[in-house]
LODO-864913 format. One record per residue (C-alpha): residue in one letter; x, y, z. Coordinates in steps of 0.5 Angstrom, whole numbers, padded with zeros to 4 digits, always signed. Example, Ala and Ser with C-alpha at 12.3 -4.5 7.8 and 13.67 -1.06 7.14 Angstrom:
A+0025-0009+0016;S+0027-0002+0014;
***
This chain:
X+0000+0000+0000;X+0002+0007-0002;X+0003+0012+0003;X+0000+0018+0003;X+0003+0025-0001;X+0002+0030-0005;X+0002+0025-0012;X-0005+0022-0009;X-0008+0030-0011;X-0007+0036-0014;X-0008+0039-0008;X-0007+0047-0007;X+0000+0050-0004;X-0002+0056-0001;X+0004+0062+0002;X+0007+0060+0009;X+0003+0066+0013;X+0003+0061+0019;X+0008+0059+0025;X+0007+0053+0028;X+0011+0051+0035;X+0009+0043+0035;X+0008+0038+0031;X+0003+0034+0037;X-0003+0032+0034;X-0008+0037+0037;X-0005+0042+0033;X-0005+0039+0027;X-0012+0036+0029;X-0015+0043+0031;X-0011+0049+0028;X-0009+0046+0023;X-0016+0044+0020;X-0019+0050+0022;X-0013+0054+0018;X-0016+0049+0011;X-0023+0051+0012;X-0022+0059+0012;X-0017+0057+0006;X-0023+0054+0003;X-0029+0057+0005;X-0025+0065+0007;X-0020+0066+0002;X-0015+0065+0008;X-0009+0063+0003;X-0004+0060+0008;X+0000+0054+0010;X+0003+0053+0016;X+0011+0051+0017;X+0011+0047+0023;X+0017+0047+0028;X+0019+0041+0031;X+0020+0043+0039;X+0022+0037+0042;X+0026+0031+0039;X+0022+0026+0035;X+0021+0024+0028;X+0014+0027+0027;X+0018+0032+0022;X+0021+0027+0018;X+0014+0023+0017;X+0011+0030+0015;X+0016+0032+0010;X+0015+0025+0007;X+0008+0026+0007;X+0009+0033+0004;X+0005+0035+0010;X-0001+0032+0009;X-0005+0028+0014;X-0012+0025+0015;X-0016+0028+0020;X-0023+0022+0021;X-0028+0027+0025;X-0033+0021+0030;X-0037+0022+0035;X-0043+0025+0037;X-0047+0030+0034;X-0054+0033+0035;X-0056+0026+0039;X-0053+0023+0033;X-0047+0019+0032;X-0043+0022+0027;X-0037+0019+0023;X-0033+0023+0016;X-0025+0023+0014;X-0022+0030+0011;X-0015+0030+0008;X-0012+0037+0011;X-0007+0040+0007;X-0006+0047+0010;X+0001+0044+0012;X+0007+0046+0007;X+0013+0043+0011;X+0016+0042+0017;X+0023+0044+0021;X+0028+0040+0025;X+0031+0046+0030;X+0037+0041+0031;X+0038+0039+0024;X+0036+0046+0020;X+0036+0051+0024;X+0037+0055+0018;X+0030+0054+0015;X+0028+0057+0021;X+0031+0063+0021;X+0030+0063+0013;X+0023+0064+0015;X+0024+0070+0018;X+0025+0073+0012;X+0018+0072+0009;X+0015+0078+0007;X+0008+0074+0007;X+0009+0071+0014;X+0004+0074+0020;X+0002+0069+0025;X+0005+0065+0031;X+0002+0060+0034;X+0004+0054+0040;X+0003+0048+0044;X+0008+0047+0049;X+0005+0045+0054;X+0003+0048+0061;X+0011+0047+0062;X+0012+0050+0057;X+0011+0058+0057;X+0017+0058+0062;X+0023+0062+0063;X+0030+0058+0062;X+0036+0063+0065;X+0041+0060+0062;X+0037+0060+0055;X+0042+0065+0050;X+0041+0068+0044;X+0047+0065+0040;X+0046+0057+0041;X+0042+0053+0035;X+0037+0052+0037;X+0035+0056+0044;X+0034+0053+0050;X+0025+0052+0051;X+0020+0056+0046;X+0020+0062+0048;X+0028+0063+0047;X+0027+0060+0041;X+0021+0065+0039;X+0024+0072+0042;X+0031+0069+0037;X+0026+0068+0032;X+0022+0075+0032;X+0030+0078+0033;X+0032+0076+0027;X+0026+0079+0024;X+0026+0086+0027;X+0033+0085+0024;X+0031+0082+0016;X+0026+0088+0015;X+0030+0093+0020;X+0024+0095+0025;X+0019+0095+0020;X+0013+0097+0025;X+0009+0093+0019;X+0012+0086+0019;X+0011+0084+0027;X+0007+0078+0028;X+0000+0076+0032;X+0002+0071+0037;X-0003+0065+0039;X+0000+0061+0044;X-0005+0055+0045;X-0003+0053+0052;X-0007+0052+0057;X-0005+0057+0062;X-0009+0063+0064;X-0007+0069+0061;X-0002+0065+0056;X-0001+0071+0051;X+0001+0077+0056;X+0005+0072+0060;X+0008+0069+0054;X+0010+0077+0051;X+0013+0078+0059;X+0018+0072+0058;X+0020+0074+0051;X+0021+0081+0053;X+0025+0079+0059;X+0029+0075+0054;X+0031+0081+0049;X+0033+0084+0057;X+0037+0078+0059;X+0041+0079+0053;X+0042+0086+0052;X+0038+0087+0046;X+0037+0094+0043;X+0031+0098+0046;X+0028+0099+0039;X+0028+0092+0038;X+0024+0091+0045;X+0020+0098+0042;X+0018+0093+0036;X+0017+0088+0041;X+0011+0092+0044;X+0010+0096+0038;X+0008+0092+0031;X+0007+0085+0034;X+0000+0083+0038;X+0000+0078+0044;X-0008+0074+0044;X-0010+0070+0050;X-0013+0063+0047;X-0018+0058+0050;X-0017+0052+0046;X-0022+0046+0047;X-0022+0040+0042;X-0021+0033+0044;X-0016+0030+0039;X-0013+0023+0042;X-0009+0022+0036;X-0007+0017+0032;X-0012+0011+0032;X-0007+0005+0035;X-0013+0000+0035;X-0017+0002+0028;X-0010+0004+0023;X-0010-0002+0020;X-0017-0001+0018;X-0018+0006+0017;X-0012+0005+0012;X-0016-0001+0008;X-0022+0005+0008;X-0018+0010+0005;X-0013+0006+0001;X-0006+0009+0003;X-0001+0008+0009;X-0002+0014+0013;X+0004+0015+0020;X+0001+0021+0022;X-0007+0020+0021;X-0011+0023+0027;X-0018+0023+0031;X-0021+0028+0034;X-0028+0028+0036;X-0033+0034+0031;X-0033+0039+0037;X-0028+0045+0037;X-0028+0052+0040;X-0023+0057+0039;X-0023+0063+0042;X-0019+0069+0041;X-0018+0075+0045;X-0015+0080+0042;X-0017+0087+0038;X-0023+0089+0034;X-0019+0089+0027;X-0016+0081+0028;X-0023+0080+0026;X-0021+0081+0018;X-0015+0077+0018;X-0018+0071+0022;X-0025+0071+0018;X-0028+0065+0023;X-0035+0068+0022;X-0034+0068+0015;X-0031+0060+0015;X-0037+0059+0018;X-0033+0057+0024;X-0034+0056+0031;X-0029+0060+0033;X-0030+0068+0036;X-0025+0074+0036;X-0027+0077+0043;X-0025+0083+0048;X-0025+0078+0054;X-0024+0070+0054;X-0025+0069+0062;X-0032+0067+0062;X-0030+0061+0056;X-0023+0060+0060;X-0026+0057+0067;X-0031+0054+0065;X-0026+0050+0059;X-0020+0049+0064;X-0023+0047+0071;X-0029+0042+0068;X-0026+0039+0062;X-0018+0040+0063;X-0019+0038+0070;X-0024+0033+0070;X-0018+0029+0065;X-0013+0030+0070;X-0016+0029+0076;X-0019+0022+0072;X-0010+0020+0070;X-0008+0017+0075;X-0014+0015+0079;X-0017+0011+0073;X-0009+0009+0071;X-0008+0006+0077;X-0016+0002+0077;X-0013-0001+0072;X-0017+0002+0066;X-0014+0004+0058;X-0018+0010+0056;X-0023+0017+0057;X-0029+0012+0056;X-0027+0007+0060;X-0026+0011+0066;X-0032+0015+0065;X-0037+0008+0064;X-0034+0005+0069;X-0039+0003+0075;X-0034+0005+0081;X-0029+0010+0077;X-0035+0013+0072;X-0040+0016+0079;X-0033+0018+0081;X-0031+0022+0076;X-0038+0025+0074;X-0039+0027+0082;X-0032+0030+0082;X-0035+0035+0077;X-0042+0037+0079;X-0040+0037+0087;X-0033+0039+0088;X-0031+0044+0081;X-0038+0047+0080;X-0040+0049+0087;X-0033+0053+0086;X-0034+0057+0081;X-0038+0063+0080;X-0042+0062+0074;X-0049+0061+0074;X-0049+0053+0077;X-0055+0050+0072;X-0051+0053+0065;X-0045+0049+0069;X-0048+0042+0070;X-0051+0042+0062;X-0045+0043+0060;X-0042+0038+0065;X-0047+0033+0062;X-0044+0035+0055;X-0038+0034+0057;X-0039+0028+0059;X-0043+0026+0053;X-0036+0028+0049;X-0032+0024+0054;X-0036+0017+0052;X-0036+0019+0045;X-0036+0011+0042;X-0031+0014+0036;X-0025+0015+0040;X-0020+0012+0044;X-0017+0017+0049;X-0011+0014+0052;X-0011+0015+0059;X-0003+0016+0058;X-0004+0021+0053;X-0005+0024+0058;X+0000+0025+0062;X+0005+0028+0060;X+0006+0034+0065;X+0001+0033+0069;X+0004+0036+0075;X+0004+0043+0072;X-0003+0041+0068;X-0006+0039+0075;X-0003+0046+0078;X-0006+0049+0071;X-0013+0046+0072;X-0015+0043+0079;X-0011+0047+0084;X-0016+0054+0083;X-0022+0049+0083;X-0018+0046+0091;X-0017+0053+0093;X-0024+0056+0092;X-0027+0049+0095;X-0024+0050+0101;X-0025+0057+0102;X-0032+0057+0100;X-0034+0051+0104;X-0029+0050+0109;X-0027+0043+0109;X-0023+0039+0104;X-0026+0036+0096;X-0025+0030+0098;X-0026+0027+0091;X-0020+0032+0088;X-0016+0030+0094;X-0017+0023+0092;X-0014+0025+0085;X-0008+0029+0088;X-0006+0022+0092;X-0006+0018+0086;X-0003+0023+0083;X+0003+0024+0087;X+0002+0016+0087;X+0003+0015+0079;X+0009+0020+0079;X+0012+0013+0084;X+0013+0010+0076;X+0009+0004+0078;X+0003+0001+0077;X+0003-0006+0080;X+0009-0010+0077;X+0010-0005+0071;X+0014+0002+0069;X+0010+0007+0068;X+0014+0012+0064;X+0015+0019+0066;X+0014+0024+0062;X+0015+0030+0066;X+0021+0036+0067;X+0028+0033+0069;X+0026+0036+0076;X+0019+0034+0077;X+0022+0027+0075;X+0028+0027+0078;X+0025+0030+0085;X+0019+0025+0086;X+0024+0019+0084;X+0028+0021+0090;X+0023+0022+0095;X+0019+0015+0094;X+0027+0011+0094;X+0028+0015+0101;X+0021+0012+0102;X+0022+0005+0100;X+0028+0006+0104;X+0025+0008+0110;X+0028+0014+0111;X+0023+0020+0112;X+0015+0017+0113;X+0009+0017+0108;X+0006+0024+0111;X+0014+0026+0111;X+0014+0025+0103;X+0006+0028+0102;X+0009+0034+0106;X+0015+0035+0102;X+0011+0034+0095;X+0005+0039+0097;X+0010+0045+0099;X+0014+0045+0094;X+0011+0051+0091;X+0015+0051+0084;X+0011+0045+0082;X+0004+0048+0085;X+0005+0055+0085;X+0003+0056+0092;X+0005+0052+0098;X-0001+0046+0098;X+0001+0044+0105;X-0001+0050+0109;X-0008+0048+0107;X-0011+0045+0114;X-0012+0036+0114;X-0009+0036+0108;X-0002+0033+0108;X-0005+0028+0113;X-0011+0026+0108;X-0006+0025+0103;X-0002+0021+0107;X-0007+0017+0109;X-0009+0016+0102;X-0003+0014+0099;X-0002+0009+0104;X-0009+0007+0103;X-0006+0006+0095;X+0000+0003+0096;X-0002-0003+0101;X-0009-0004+0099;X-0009-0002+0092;X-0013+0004+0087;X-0019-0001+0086;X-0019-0002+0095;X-0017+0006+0097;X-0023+0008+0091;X-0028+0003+0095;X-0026+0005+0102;X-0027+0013+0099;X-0033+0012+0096;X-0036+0009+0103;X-0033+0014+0107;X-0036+0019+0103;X-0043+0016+0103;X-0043+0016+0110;X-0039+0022+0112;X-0039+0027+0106;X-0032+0027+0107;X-0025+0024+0108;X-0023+0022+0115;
***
């Protein structure tokens, strides 16, 4: 069977106006999808360039697939199940930093270049003192994007007219000024001139975004027969369900040149995303990460899974409707039907959602997502969640690198790694108790952003928790929850 390329079609090459820091699936299944309907339907004309930023060899399978990939569309809609399969082709290339740096700073010269977009993880919107300006490539993305935007300023001599808007799809709050802040740091850090930071704040535009699609990536289970389908080999095919949301803030005049309202899309330019951020990232995001390590370590594989499950299902579903909407400020009954969308979506009977792809830096993403939903809980209520609290054990539990007999692989920052790798062997070798490792995992203020063991009672329901794991097992301690819960409201 033939692969996938540019031979199967006479696809249209549009100019590379796009900037696209990571070649992850969800870009390419979100933002890249929705760049081809406002080529399509709004005359966008635009591709996008995608930057590898960390190692792997994605970039090699785009470049050989010329860019394309098949994008299946499955779940439900409108009460309906729903399946269609599009081939996106609003990629042109991709660029390996380490290998061809040149290419990237090639791309800088584009007279037609005009947005930057990113998704490098929660983690990733982070400042690296020792980043410099003269190594290929920087150390994190936003050293690689102040180099980038440098070497622009220089190839068009400060043109006010050739700065970019900048994207960032990151789930953090307010990911566009704080993006804007580093980068602005970083033209400081390395003594770049002050007309260059003049440009910086003058001809460039930093938008807040809320992203909100579920894409679980390449269909392990059904490749083989998506590919018999489709007659063609496909290493990059992707699965997403039909829902997306993209929102934007950013100014008036944005409208015209991301024509969404034109392209029929559901995505909006607006003045302030706050309202769409909490709702998104405490119920969805935060549902999915607080469901990581208790449904992994139950013994369960995927989102639907979890959620159908008869103990881990109610689990997941009171977590939502009495611990994360109860500490928001939205009007209580939008919340719950949105809750009950998001958990239609969770079932979605299309797609595997891999609990482990949900892994990847799961600290930063539960400090990002459940930590304010903790926070407001207890101070509105007085006591502890105690289904959240459940989740923040099992997290520190996953971050052990064991579920029974078998590895888990971490997929984390070297010093989030590295630190609770040290603190279990410390507890394995009976050098500090298991509250001794609770308190110093939830006092550490880097990884929570603010120091989790001044709360009353929780260390030691942590602890308890986490022995409750690590001798009875997850499917006993979540039992023993569930009681505790049924006959006392909380955990004692």
């Amino acid at each position: 069977m033939k692969g996938l390329n540019r031979a199967f079609s006479d696809y249209p090459v549009y100019p590379e106006r796009v900037l696209q820091f990571g070649e992850g699936n969800f870009l390419r299944g979100f933002a890249d999808w929705q760049i081809q309907m406002l080529n399509e339907k709004a005359g966008f004309n635009g591709s996008a360039v995608v930057v590898q930023p960390r190692g792997s060899g994605k970039i090699e399978r785009l470049n050989q697939q010329d860019g394309l990939f098949t994008l299946y569309l499955q779940g439900i809609k409108d009460g309906q199940t729903t399946s269609a399969h599009v081939v996106v082709h609003s990629v042109s290339r991709g660029i390996d930093l380490a290998a061809d740096y040149g290419k990237f700073v090639g791309l800088a010269e584009k007279e037609e270049l005009r947005f930057i977009i990113s998704n490098a993880t929660e983690a990733g919107i982070a400042f690296e003192e020792d980043a410099r300006l003269e190594e290929r490539p920087q150390k994190g993305f936003p050293a690689r994007l102040t180099a980038f935007l440098y070497h622009r300023y220089q190839a068009f001599q400060g043109d006010v007219n050739k700065g970019c808007v900048i994207i960032p799809c990151e789930l953090i709050e307010d990911n566009g000024p704080k993006l804007q802040q580093i980068v602005l740091k970083y033209a400081m850090h390395w003594n770049l001139e002050e007309a260059f930071i003049d440009w910086l704040q003058s001809a460039n535009t930093f938008c807040s975004s809320l992203v909100d699609r579920i894409v679980p990536g390449f269909p392990k289970d059904t490749s083989e027969e998506k590919e018999e389908e489709l007659g063609y080999r496909d290493e990059l095919m992707v699965v997403s369900e039909p829902y997306y949301l993209w929102v934007i803030q950013g100014p008036e005049w944005l409208k015209q040149e991301l024509p969404f309202e034109e392209a029929g899309l559901n995505s909006f330019i607006v003045d302030d995303l706050a309202k769409y951020r909490e709702r998104k990232v405490r119920i969805l995001n935060g549902a999915h990460t607080a469901m990581l390590p208790v449904c992994y370590l139950y013994g369960l594989r995927t989102v639907g899974e979890s959620v159908s499950g008869e103990v881990t299902g109610p689990f997941i579903k009171d977590l939502i409707t009495e611990e994360i909407i109860p500490a928001m400020d939205d009007p209580q009954n939008e919340m719950k039907v949105y809750a009950e969308e998001v958990m239609e979506r969770f079932m979605n009977p299309y797609i595997h959602h891999f609990l482990r792809s949900l892994a990847m830096n799961a600290i930063s993403k539960f400090k990002a997502r459940n930590v304010p939903s903790v926070l407001d809980f207890v101070k509105r209520k007085g006591k502890l969640p105690s289904r959240h609290v459940f989740a923040l054990s099992a997290l520190l539990y996953f971050y052990k690198g064991k579920r029974g007999e078998q590895e888990i692989p971490l997929d984390d920052s070297p010093g989030v790694v590295e630190g609770f790798c040290s603190l279990w062997k410390r507890f394995d070798d009976k050098e500090i108790t298991i509250e001794e490792l609770a308190g110093e995992v939830l006092s550490n203020e880097l990884w929570w952003g603010t120091n989790l063991a001044e709360i009353p009672d929780l260390t030691a329901v942590v602890a308890s928790n986490l022995t409750a794991i690590e001798e009875q097992g997850m499917k006993a301690a979540l039992h023993g929850l569930n009681t505790a819960i049924s006959s006392k409201g909380v955990v004692r």
